[in-house]
PDB file of N, CA, C and O in Angstrom:
ATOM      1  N   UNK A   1       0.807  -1.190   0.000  1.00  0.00           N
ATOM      2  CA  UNK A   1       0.000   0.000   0.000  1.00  0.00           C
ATOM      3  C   UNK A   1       0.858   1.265   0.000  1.00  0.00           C
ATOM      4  O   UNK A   1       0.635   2.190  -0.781  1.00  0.00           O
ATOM      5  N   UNK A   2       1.685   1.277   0.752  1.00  0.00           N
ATOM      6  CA  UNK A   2       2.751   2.174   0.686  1.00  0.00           C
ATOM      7  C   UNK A   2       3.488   2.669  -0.425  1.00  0.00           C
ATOM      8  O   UNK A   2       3.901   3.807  -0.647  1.00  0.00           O
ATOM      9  N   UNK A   3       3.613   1.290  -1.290  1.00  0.00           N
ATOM     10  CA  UNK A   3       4.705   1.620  -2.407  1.00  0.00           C
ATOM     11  C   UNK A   3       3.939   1.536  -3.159  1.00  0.00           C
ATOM     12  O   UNK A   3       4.559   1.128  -4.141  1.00  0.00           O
ATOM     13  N   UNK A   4       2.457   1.689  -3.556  1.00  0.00           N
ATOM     14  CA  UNK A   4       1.146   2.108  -4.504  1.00  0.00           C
ATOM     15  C   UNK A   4       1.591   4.022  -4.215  1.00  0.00           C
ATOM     16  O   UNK A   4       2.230   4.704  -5.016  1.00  0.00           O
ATOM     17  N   UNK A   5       1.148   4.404  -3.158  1.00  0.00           N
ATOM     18  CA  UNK A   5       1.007   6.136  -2.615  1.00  0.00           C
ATOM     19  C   UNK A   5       2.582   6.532  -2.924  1.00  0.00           C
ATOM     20  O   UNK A   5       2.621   7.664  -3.407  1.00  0.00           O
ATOM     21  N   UNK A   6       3.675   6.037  -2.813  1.00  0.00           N
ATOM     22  CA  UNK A   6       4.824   6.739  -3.083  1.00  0.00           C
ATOM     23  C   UNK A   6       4.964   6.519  -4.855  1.00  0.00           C
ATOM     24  O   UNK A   6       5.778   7.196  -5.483  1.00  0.00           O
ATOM     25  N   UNK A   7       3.995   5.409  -5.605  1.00  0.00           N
ATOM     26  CA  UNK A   7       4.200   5.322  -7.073  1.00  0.00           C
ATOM     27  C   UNK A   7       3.608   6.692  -6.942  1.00  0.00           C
ATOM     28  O   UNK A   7       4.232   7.751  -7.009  1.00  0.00           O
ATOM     29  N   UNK A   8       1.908   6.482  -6.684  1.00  0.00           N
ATOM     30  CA  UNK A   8       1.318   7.771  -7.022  1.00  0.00           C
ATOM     31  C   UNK A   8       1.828   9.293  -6.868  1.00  0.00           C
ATOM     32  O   UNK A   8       1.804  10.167  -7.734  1.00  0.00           O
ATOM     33  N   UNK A   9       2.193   9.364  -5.836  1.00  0.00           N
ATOM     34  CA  UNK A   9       2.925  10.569  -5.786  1.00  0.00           C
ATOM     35  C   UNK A   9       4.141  11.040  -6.379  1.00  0.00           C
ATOM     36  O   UNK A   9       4.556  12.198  -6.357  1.00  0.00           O
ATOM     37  N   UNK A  10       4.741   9.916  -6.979  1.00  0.00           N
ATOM     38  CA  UNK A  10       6.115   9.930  -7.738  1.00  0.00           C
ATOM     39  C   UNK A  10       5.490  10.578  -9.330  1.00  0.00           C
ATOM     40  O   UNK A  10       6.090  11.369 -10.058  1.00  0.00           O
ATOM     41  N   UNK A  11       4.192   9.997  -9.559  1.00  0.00           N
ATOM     42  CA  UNK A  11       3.846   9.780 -10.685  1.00  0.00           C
ATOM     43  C   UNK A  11       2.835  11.499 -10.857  1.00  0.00           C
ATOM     44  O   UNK A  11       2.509  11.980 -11.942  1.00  0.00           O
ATOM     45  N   UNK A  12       2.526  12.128  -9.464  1.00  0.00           N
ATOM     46  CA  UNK A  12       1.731  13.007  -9.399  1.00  0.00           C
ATOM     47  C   UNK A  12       3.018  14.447  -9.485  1.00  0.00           C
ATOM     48  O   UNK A  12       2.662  15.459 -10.088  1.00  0.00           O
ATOM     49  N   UNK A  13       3.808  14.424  -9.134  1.00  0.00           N
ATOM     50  CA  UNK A  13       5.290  14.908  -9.017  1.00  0.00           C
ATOM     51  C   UNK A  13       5.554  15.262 -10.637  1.00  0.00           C
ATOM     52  O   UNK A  13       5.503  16.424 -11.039  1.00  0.00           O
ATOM     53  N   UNK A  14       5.834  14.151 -11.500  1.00  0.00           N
ATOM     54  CA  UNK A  14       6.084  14.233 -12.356  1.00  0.00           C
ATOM     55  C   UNK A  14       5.204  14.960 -13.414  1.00  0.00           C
ATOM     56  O   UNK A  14       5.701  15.782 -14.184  1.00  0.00           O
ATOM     57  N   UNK A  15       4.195  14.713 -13.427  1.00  0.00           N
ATOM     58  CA  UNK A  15       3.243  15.490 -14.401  1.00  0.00           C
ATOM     59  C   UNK A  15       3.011  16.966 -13.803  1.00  0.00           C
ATOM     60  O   UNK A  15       3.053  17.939 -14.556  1.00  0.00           O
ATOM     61  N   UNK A  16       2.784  17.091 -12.536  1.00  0.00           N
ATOM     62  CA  UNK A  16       3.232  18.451 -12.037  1.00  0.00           C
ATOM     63  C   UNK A  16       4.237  19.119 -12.580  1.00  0.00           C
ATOM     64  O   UNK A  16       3.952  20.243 -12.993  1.00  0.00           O
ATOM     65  N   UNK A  17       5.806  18.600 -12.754  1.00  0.00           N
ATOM     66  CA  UNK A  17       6.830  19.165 -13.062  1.00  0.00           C
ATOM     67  C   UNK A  17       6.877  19.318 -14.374  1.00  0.00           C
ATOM     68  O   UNK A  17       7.660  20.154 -14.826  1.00  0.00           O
ATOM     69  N   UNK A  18       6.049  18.545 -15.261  1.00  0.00           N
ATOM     70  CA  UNK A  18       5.481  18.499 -16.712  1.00  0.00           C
ATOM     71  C   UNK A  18       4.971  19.630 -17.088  1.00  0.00           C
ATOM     72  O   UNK A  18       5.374  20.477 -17.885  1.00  0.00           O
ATOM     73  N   UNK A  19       3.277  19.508 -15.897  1.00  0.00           N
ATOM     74  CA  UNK A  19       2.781  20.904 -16.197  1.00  0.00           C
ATOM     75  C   UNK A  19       2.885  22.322 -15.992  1.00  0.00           C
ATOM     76  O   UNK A  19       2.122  23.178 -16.441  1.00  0.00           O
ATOM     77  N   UNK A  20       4.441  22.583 -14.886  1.00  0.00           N
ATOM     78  CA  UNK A  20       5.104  23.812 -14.579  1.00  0.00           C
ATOM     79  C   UNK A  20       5.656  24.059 -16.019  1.00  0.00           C
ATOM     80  O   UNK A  20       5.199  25.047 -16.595  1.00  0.00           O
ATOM     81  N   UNK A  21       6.634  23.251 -16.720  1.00  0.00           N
ATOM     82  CA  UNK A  21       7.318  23.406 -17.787  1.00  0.00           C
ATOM     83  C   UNK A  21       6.578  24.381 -18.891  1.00  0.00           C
ATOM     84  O   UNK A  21       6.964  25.441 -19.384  1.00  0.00           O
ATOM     85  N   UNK A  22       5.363  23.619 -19.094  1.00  0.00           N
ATOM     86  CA  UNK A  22       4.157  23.699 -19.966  1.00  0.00           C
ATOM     87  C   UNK A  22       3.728  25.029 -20.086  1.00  0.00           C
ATOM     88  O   UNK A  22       3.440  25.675 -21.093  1.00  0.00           O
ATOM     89  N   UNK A  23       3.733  25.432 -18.522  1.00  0.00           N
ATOM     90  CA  UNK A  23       2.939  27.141 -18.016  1.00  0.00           C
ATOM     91  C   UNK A  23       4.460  27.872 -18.704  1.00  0.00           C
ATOM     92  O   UNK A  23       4.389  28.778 -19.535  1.00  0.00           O
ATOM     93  N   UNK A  24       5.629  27.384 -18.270  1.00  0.00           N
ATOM     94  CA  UNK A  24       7.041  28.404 -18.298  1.00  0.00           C
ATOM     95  C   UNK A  24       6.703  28.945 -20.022  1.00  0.00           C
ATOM     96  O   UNK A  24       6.599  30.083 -20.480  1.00  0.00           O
ATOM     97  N   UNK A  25       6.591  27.553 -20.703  1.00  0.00           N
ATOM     98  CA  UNK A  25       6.771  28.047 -21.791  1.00  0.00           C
ATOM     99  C   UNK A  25       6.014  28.755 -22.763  1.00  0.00           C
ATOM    100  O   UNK A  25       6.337  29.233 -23.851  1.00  0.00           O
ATOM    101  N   UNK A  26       4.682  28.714 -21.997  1.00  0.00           N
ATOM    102  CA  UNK A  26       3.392  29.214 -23.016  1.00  0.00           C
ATOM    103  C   UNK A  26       3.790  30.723 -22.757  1.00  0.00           C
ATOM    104  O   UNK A  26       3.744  31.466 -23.737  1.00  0.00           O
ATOM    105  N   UNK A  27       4.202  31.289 -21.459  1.00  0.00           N
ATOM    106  CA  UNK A  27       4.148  32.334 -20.646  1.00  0.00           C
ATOM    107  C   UNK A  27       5.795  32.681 -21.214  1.00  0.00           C
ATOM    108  O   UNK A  27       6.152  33.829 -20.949  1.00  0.00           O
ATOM    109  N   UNK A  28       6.661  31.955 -21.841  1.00  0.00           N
ATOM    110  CA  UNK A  28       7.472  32.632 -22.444  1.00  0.00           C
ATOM    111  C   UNK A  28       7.234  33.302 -24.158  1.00  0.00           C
ATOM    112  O   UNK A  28       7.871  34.165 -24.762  1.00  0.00           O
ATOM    113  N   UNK A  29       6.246  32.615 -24.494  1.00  0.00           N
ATOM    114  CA  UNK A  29       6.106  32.640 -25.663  1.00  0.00           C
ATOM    115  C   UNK A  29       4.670  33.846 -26.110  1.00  0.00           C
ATOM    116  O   UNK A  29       4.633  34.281 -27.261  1.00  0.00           O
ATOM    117  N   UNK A  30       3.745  34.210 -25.233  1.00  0.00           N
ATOM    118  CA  UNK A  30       2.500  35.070 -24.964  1.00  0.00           C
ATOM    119  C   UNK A  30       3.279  36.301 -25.531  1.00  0.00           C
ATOM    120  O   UNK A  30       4.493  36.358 -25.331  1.00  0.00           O
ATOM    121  N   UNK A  31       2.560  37.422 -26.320  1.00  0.00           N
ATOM    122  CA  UNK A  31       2.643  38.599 -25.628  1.00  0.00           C
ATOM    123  C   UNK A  31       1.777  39.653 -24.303  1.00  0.00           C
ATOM    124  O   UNK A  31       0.688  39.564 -23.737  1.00  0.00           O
ATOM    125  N   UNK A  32       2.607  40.347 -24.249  1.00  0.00           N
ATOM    126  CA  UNK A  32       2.051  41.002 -22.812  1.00  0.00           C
ATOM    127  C   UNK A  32       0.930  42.177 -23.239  1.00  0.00           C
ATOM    128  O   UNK A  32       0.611  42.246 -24.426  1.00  0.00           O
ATOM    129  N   UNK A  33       0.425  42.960 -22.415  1.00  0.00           N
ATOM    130  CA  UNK A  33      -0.233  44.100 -22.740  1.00  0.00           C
ATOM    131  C   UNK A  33       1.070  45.106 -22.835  1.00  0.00           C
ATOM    132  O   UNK A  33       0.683  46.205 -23.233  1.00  0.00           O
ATOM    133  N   UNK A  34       2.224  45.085 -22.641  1.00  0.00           N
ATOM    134  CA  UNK A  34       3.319  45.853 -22.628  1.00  0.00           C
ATOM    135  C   UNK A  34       4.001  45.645 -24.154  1.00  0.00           C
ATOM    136  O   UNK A  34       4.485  46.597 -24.767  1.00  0.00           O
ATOM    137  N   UNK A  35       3.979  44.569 -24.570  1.00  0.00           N
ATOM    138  CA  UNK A  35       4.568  44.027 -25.872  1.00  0.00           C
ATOM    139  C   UNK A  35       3.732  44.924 -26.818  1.00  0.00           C
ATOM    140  O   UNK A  35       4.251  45.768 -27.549  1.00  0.00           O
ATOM    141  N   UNK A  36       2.049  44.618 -26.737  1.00  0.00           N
ATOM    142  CA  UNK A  36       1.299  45.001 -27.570  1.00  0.00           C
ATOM    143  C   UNK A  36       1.597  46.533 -27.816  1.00  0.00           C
ATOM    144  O   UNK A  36       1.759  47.027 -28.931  1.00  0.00           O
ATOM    145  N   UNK A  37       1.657  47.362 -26.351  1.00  0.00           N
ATOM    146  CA  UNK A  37       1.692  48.687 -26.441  1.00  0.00           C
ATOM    147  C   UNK A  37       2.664  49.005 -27.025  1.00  0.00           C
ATOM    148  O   UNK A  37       2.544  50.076 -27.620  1.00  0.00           O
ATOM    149  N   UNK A  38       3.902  48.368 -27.143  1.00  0.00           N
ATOM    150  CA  UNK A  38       5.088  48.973 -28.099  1.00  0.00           C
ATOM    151  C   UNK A  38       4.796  48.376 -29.365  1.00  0.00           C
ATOM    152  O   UNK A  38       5.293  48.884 -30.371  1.00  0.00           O
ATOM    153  N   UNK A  39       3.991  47.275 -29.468  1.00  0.00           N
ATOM    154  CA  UNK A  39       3.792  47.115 -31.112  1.00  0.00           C
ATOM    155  C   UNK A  39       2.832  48.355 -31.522  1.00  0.00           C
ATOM    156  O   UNK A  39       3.163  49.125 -32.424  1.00  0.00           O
ATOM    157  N   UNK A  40       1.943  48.460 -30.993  1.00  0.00           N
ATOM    158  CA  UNK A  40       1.123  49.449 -31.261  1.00  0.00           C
ATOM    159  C   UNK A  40       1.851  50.653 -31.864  1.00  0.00           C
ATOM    160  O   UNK A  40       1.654  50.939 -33.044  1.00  0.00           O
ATOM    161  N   UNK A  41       2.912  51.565 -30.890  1.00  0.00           N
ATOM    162  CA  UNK A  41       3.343  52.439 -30.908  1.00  0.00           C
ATOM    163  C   UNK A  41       4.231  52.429 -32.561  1.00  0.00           C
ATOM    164  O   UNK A  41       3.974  53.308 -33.384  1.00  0.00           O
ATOM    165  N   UNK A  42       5.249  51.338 -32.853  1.00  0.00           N
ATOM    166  CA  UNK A  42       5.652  51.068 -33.510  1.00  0.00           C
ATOM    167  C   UNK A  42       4.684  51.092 -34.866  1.00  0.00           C
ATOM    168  O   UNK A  42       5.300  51.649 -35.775  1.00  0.00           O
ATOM    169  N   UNK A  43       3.626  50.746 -35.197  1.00  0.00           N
ATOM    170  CA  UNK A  43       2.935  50.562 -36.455  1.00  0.00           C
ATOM    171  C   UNK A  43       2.553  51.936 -36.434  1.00  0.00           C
ATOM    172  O   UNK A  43       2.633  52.593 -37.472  1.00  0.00           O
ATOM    173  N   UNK A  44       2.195  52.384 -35.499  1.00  0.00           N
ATOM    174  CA  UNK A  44       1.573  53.634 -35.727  1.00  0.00           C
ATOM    175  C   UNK A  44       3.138  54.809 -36.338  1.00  0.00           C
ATOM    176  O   UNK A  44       3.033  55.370 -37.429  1.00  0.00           O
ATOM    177  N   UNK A  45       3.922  54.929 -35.814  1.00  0.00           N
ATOM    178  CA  UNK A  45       5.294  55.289 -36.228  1.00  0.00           C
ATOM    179  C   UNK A  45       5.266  55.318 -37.787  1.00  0.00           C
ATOM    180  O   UNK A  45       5.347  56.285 -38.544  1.00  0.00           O
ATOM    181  N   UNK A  46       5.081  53.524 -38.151  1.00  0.00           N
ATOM    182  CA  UNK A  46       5.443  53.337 -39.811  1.00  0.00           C
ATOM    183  C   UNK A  46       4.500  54.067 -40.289  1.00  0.00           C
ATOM    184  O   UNK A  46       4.804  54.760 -41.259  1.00  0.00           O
ATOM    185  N   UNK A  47       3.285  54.129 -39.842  1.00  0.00           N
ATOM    186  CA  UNK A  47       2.173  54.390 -40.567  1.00  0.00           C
ATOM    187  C   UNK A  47       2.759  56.201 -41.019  1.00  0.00           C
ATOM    188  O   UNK A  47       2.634  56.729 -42.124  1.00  0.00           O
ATOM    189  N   UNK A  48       3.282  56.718 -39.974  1.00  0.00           N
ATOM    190  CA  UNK A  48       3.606  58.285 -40.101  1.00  0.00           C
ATOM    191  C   UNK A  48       4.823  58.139 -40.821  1.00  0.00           C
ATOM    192  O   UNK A  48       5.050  59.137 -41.506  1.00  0.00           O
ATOM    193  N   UNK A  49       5.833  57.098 -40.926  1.00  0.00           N
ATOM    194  CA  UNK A  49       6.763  57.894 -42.150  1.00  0.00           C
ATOM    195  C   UNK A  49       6.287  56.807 -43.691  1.00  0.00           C
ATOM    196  O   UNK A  49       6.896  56.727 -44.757  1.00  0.00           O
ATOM    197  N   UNK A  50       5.578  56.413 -43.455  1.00  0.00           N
ATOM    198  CA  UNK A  50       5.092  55.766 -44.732  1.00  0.00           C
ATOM    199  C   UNK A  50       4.092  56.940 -45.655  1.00  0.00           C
ATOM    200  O   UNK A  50       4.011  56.877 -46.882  1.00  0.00           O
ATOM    201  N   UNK A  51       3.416  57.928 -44.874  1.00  0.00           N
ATOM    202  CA  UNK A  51       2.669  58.675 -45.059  1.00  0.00           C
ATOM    203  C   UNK A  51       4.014  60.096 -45.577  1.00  0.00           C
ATOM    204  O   UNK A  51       3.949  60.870 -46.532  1.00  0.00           O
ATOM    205  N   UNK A  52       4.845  60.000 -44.764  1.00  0.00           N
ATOM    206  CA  UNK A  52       5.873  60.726 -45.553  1.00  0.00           C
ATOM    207  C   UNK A  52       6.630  60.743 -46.510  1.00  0.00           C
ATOM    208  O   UNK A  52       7.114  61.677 -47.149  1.00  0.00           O
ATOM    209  N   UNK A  53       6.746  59.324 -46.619  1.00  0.00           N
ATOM    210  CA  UNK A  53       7.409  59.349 -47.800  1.00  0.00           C
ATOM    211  C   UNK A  53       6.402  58.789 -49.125  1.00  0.00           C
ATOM    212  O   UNK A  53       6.604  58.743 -50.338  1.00  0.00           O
ATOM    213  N   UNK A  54       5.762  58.574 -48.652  1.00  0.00           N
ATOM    214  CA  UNK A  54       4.171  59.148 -50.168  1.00  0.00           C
ATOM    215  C   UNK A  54       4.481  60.171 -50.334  1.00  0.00           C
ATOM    216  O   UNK A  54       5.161  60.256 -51.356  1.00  0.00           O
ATOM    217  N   UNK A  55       4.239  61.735 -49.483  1.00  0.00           N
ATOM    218  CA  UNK A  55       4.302  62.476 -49.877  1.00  0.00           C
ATOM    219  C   UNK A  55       5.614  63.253 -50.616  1.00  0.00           C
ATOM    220  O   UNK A  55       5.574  64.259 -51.324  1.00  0.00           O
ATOM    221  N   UNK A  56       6.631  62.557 -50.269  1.00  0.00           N
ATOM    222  CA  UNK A  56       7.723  62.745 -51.275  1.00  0.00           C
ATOM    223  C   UNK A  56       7.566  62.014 -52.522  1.00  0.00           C
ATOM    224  O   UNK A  56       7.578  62.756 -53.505  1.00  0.00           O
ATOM    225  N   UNK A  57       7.426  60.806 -52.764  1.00  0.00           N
ATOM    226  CA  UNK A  57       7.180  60.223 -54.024  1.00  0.00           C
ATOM    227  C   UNK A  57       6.574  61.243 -54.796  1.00  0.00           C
ATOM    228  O   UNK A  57       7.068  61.884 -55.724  1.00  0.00           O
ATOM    229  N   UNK A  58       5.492  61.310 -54.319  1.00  0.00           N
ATOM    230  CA  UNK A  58       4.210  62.872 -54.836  1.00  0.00           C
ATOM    231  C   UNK A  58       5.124  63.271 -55.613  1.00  0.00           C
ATOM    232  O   UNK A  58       5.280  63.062 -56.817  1.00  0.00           O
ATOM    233  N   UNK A  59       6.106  64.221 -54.429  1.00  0.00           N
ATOM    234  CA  UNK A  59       6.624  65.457 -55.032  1.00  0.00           C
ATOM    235  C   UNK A  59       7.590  64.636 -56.140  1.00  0.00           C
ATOM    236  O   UNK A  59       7.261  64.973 -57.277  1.00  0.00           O
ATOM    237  N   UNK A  60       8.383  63.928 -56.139  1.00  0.00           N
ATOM    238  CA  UNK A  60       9.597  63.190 -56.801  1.00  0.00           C
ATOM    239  C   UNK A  60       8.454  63.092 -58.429  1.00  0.00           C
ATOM    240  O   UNK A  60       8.799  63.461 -59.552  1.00  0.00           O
ATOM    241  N   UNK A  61       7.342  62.596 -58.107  1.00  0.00           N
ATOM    242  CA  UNK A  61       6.446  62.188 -59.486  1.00  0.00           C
ATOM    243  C   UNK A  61       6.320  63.363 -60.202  1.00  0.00           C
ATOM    244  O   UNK A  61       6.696  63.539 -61.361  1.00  0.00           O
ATOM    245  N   UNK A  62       5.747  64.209 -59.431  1.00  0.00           N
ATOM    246  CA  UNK A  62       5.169  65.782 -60.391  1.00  0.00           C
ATOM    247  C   UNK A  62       6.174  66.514 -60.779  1.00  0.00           C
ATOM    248  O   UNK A  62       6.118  67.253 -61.762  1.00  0.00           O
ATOM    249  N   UNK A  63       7.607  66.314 -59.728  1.00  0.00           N
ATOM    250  CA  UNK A  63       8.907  67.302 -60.219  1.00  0.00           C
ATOM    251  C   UNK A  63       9.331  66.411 -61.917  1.00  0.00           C
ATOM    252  O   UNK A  63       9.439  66.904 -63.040  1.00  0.00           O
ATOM    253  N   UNK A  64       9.451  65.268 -61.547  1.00  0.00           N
ATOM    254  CA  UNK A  64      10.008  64.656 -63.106  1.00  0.00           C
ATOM    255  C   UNK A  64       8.796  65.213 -63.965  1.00  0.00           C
ATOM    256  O   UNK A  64       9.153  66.173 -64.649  1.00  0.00           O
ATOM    257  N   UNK A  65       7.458  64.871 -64.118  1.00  0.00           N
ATOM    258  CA  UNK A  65       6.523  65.122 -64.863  1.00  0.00           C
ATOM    259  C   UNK A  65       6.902  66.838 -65.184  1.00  0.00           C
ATOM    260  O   UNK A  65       7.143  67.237 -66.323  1.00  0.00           O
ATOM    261  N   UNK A  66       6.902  67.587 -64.166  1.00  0.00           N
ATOM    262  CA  UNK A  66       7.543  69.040 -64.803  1.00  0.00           C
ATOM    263  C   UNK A  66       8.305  68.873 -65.920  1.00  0.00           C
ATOM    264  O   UNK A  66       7.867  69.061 -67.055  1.00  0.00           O
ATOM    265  N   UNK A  67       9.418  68.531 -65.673  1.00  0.00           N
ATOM    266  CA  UNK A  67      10.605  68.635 -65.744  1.00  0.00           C
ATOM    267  C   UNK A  67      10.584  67.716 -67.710  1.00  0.00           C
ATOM    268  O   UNK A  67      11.244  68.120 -68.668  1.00  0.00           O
ATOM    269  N   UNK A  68       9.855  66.789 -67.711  1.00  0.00           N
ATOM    270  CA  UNK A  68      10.173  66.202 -68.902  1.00  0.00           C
ATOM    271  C   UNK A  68       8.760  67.042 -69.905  1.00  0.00           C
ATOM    272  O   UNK A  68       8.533  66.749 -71.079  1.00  0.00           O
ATOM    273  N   UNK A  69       8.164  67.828 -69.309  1.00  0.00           N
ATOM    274  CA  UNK A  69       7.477  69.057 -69.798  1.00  0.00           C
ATOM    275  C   UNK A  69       7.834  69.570 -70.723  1.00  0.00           C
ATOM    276  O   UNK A  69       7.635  69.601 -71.937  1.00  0.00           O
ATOM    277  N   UNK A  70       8.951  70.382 -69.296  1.00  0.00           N
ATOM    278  CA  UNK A  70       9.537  71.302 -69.901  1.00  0.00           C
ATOM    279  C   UNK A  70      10.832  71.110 -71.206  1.00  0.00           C
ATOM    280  O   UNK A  70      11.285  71.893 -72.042  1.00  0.00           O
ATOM    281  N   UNK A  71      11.161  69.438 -70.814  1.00  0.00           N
ATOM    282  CA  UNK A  71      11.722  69.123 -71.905  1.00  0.00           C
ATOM    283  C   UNK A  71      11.327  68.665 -73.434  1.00  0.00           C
ATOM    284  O   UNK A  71      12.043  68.209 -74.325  1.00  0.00           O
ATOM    285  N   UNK A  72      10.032  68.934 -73.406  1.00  0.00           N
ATOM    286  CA  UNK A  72       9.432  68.483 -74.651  1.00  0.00           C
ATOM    287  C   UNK A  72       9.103  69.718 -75.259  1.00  0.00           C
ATOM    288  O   UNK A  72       8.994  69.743 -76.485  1.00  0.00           O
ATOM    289  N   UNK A  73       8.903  70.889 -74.503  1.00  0.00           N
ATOM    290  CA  UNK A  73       8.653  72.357 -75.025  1.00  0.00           C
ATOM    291  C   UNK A  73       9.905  72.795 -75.556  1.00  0.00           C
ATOM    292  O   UNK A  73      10.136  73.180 -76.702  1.00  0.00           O
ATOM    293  N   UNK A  74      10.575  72.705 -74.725  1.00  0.00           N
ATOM    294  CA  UNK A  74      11.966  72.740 -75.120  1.00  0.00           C
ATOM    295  C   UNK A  74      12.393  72.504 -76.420  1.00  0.00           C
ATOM    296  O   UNK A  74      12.978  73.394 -77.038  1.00  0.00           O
ATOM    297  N   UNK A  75      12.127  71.186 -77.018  1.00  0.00           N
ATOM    298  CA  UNK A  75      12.852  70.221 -77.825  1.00  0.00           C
ATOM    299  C   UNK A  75      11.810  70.804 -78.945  1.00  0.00           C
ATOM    300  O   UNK A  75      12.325  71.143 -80.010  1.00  0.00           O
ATOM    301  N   UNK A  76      10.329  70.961 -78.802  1.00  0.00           N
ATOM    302  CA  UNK A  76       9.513  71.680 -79.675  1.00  0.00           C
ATOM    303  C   UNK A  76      10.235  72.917 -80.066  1.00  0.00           C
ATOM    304  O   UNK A  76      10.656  73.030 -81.217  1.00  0.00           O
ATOM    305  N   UNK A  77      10.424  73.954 -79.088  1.00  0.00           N
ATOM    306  CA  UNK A  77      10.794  75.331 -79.714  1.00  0.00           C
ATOM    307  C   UNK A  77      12.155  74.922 -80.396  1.00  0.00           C
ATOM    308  O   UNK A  77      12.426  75.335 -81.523  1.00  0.00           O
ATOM    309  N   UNK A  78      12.991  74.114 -79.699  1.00  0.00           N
ATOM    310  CA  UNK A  78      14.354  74.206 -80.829  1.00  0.00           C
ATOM    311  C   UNK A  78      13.981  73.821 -82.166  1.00  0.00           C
ATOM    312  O   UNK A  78      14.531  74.433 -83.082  1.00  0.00           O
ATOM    313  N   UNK A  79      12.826  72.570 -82.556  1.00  0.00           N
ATOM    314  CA  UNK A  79      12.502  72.152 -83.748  1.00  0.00           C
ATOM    315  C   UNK A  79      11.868  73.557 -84.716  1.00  0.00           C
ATOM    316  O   UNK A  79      12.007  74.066 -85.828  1.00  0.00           O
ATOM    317  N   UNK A  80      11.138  73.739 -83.501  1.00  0.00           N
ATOM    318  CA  UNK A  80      10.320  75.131 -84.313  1.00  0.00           C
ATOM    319  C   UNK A  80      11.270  75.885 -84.907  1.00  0.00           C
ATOM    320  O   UNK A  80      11.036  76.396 -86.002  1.00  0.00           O
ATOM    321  N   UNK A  81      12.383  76.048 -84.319  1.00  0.00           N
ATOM    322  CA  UNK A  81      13.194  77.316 -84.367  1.00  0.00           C
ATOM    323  C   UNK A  81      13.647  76.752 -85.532  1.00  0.00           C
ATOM    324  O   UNK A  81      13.189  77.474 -86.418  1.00  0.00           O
ATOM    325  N   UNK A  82      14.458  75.638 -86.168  1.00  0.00           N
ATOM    326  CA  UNK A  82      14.827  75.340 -87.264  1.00  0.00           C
ATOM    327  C   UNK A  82      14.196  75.319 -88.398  1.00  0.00           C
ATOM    328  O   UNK A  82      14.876  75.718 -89.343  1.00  0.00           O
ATOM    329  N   UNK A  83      12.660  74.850 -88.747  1.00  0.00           N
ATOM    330  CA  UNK A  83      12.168  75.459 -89.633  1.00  0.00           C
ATOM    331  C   UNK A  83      11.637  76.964 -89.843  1.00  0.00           C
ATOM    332  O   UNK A  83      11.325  77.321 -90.979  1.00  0.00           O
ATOM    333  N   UNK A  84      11.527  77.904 -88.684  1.00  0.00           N
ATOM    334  CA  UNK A  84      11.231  79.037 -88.871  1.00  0.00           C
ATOM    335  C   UNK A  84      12.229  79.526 -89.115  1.00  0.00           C
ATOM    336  O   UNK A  84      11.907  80.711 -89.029  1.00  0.00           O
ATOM    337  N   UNK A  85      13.602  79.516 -89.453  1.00  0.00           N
ATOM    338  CA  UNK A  85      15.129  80.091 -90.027  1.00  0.00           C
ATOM    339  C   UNK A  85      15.209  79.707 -91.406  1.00  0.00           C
ATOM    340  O   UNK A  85      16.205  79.994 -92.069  1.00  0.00           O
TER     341      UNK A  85
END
């Protein structure tokens, strides 16, 4: 009877020390409400220089679009200019 209650408890021991492991690791692997708040902070961050640098693209798009404008007016008046001579 004895060495039934010291199996059991050997055997109750062990799955205990099983299911500490079990908690360590779920609880290493969770995020926290602290984790979240710096993810949070973080997306919100990208979201503001992602929004900045759209607005440079913008500008980068419309400056070339100027710019090859002005190079087609350009390239017009020099043509012009050769048959009007």
């Amino acid at each position: 009877m004895i060495e039934e209650q010291e199996k059991s408890g050997l055997e109750h021991e062990r799955r205990f020390a099983a299911l500490e492991q079990n908690v360590a690791v779920i609880m290493s692997n969770y995020a926290t409400k602290e984790d979240l708040a710096k993810l949070q902070t973080q997306l919100a961050r990208m979201g503001t220089q992602m929004a900045q640098m759209e607005t440079r693209l913008i500008k980068w798009v419309i400056g070339a679009m100027a710019a090859s404008i002005v190079s087609v007016i350009g390239t017009a008046l020099s043509v012009a200019k050769l048959f009007m001579s």
